[in-house]
C-alpha positions in Angstrom: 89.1 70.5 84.9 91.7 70.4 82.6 92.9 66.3 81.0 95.7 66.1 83.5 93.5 67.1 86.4 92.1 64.1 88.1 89.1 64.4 90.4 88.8 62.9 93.7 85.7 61.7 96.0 85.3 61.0 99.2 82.3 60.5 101.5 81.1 62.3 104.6 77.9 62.6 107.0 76.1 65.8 106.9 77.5 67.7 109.9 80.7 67.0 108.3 80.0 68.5 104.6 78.4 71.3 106.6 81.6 72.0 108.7 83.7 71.8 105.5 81.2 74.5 103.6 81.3 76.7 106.3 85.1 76.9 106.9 85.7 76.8 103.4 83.1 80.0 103.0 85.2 81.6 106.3 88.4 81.4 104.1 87.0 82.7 101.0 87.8 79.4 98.9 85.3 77.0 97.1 85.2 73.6 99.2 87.5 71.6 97.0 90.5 74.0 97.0 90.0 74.5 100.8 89.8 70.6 100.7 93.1 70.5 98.9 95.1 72.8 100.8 94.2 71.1 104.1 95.2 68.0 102.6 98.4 69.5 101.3 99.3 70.7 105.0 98.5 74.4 104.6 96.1 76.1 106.8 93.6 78.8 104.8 93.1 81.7 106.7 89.4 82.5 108.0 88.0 85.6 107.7 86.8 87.4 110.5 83.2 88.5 109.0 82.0 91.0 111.7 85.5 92.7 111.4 85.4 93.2 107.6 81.7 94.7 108.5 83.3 97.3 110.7 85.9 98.6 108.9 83.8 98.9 105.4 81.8 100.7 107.7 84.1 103.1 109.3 85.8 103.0 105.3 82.5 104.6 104.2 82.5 107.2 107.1 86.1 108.4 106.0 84.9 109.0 102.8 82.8 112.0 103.6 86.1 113.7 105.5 88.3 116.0 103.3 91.0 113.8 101.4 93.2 114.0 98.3 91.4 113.5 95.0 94.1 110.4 94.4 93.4 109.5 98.0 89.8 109.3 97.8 89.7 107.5 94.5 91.9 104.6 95.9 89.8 104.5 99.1 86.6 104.2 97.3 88.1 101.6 95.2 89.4 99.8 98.8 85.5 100.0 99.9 84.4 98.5 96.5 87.0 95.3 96.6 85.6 95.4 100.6 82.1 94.8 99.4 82.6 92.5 96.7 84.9 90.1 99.3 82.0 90.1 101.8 79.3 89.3 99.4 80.7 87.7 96.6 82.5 84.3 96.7 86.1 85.4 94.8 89.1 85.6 97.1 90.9 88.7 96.2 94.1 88.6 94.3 97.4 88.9 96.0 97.9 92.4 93.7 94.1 93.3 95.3 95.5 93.0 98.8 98.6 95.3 97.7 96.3 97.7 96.3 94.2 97.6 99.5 97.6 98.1 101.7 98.5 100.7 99.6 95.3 102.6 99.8 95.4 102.1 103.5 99.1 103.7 103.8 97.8 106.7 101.7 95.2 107.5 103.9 97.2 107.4 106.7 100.1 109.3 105.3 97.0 111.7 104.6 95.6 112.5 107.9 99.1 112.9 109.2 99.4 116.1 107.6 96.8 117.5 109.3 
């Protein structure tokens, strides 16, 4: 926390703190920034966990169908930034989510040709 950032406390009962981790966690943010957002009116997107699950899986089944070198690189780097957002805590960046988008279109733009 930097000298102009002020911290700020508040009390809760457990089920409370427990709702709060878990919809923090759902969004991908640590509690106090989901805390702050709420406060500041927006509303942080949950994740849908099972979904993520399903398409890292059908990802990883694409990979062993013939693709462009480029094409294959980028998915396999979509699949890596898939994995680390499901079991690591860091929200990906907004020029992650391009690059995911991007990789996405390219695959697409792939199989059409065939």
């Amino acid at each position: 926390m930097s000298k102009k950032e002020k911290g700020m406390y508040f009390q809760c009962n457990q089920k409370q703190r427990e709702q709060i981790r878990k919809k923090a966690k759902a969004s991908g943010l640590k509690q106090g920034e989901y805390i702050l957002q709420r406060a500041l009116g927006a509303a942080p997107k949950e994740t849908q966990l099972g979904a993520y699950l399903n398409l890292y899986r059908k990802l990883c089944e694409i990979t062993n169908l013939p693709l462009s070198t480029e094409t294959e690189a980028r998915l396999n780097g979509l699949i890596d930034s898939i994995y680390a957002r499901l079991f690591e805590s860091e929200p990906p960046s907004v020029e992650t989510q391009l690059e995911e988008e991007q990789a996405l279109q390219d695959y697409y733009a792939d199989i059409g040709d065939d």
